[in-house]
C-alpha positions as CSV (number, residue, x, y, z in Angstrom):
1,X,41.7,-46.4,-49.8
2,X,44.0,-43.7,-50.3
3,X,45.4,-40.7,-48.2
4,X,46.4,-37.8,-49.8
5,X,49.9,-38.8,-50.5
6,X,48.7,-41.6,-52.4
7,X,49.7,-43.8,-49.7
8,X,47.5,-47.1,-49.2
9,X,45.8,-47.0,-45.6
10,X,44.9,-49.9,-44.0
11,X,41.1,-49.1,-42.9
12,X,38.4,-46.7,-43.9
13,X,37.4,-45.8,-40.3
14,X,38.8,-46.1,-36.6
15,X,42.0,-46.5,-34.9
16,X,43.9,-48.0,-38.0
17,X,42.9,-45.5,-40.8
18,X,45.5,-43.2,-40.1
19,X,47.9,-46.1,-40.6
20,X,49.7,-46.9,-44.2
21,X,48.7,-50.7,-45.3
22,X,51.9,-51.0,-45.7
23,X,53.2,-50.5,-42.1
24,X,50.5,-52.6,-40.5
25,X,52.4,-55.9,-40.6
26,X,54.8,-54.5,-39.0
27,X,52.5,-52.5,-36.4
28,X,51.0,-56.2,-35.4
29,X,54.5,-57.2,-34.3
30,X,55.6,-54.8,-32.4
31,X,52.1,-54.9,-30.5
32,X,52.7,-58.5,-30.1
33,X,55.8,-58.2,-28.4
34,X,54.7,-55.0,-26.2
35,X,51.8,-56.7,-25.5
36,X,53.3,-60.0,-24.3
37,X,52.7,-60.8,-21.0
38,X,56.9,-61.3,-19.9
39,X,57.7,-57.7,-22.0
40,X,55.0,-55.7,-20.0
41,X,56.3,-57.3,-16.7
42,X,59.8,-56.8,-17.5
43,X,59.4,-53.1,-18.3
44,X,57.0,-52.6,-15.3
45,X,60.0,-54.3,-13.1
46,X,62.6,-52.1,-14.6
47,X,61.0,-48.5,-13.9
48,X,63.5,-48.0,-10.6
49,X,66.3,-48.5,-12.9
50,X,69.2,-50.8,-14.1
51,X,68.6,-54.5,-12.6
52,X,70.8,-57.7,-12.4
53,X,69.8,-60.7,-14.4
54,X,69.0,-62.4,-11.1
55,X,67.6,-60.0,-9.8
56,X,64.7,-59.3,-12.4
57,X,63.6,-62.9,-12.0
58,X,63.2,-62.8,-8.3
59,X,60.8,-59.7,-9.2
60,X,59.1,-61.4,-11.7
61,X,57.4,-64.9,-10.4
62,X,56.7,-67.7,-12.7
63,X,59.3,-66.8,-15.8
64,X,61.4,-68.9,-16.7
65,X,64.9,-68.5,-17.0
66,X,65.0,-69.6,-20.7
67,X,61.9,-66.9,-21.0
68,X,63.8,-64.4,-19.4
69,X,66.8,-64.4,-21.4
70,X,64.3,-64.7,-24.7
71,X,62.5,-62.0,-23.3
72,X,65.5,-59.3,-22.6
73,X,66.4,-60.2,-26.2
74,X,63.6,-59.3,-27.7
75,X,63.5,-56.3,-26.1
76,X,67.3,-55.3,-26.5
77,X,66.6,-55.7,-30.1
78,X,63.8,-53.7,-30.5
79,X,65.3,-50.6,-28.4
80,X,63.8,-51.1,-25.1
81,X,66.2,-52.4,-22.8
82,X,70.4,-52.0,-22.6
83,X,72.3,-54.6,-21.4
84,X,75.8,-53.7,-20.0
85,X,78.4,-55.8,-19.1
86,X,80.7,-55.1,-16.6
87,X,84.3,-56.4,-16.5
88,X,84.5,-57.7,-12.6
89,X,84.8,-61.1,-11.1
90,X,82.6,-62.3,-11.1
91,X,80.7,-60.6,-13.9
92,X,77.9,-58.5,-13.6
93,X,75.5,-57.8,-15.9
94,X,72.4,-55.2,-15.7
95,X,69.8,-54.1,-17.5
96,X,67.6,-51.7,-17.8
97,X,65.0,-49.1,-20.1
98,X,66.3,-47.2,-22.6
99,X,64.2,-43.7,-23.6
100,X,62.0,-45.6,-25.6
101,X,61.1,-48.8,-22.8
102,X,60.7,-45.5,-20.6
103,X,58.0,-43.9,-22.9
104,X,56.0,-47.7,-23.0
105,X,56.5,-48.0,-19.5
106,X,53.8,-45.3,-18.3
107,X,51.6,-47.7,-20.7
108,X,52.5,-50.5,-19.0
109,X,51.8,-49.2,-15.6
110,X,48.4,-47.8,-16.8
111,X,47.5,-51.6,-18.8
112,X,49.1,-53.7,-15.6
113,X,46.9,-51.4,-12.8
114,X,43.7,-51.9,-14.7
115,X,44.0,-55.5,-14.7
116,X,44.7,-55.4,-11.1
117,X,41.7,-53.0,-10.6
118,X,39.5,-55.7,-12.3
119,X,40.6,-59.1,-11.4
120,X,37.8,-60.3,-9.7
121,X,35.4,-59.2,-12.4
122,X,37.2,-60.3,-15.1
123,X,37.7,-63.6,-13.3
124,X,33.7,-63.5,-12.4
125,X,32.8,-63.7,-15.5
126,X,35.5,-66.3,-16.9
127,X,34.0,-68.3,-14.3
128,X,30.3,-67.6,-15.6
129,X,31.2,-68.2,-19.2
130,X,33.0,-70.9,-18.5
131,X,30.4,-72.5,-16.6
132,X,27.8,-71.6,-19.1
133,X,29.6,-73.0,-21.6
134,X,30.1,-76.8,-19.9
135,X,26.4,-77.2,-19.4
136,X,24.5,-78.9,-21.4
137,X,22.0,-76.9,-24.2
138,X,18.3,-78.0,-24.4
């Protein structure tokens, strides 16, 4: 299918039609790293402003400090987060959003409260489909 521009889309109907082929690739990557688990944390932890390196893992329980570091990178490279250095003794180093972590932060927030608001639901019924899954079928 084509748009008007002669552009290839990606689907005929919903969310993705509006959305060259061509641009989807890179569309699923950017969602995967947005949509990782440590990213959404990391931007939810930075929404007061710049952090220390130590300081974001305190905030942030169970990440590792390999994952961290991965993590920031990511997310430095992809415009999200600034890391600055600052020439003391001992060094310091913060980080925090940059415009555009700030516009996916709301997002985050909004994504990170549902779950919240639905935990016990959502874990409900993993535990019912879990179960119904193990026992045995007639």
């Amino acid at each position: 299918m084509q748009d008007s521009t002669g552009t290839e889309m990606a689907a005929a109907t919903g969310p993705c039609a509006s959305i060259p082929a061509d641009h989807m690739a890179f569309i699923r990557q950017v969602l995967d790293r947005v949509g990782d688990k440590w990213s959404m944390l990391i931007v939810a932890v930075l929404q007061d402003g710049p952090l220390r390196y130590t300081d974001l893992q305190r905030q942030i329980p169970g990440i590792s400090q390999r994952m961290l570091t991965h993590t920031l990178h990511q997310l430095q490279g992809d415009g999200l987060v600034t890391r600055t250095a600052y020439a003391e003794v001992p060094p310091r180093v913060e980080y925090a959003l940059t415009p555009l972590g700030r516009g996916l932060h709301e997002i985050v927030l909004q994504l990170i409260g549902w779950v919240a608001d639905h935990h016990d639901e959502i874990r409900a019924n993993r535990s019912g489909t879990n179960a119904a899954a193990s026992s045995p079928r007639s």
